[in-house]
N, C-alpha and C positions, 0 to 999 in steps of 0.2 A: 113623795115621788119615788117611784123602782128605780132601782141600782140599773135596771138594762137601759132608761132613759137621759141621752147627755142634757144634762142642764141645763147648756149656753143655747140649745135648741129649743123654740118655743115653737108651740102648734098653730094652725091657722087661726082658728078662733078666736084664742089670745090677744094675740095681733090685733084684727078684726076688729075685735072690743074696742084696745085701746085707739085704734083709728076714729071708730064713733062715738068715743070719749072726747079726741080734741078735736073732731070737726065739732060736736056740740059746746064746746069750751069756746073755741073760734069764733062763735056765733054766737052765742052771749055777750063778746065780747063786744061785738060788731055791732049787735043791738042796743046795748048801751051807752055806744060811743066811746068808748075807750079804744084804748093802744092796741089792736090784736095781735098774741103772741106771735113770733117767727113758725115757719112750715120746719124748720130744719127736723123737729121730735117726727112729724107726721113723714119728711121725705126718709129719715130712718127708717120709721118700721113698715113705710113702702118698697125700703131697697130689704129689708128680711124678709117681708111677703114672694119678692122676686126672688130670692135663694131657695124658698122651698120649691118654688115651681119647678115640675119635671121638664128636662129639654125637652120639645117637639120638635120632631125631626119630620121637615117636609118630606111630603108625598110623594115617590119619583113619578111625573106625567109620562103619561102609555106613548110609546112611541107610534105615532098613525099621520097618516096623511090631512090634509086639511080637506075638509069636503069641497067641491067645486061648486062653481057658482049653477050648475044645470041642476045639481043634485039638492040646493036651498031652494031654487026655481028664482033666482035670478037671473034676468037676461047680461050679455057679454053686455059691457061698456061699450059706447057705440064711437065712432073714429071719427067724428063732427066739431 
């Protein structure tokens, strides 16, 4: 591993791996009837996988009019 690489950070991949390591553990598990391990390993490296993700910063919506119901070709509500 490079010296410019922090250690305690692992990449996605990794992660990933080990995710489809213990669902497949999980379901072995399940198929043979036995005790299936606790999720707490899997909701871990679900909460790393969400650390690496980049914030997404919503969109700002365009400031506009809503179109009218003549301009969709709906008729007005009728007063009945």
């Amino acid at each position: 591993m490079s010296a410019s690489v922090d250690d305690s950070t692992r990449d996605r991949d990794t992660i990933e791996r080990e995710l489809r390591l213990l669902v497949s553990v999980r379901s072995a598990y399940r198929q043979r009837g036995g005790a299936v391990p606790p999720v707490s390993q899997m909701d871990a490296l679900l909460d790393e996988l969400l650390k690496l993700r980049s914030p997404i910063e919503p969109k700002p919506m365009a400031n506009r009019a809503m179109p009218s119901r003549a301009r969709l070709g709906r008729p007005a509500p009728s007063g009945t």
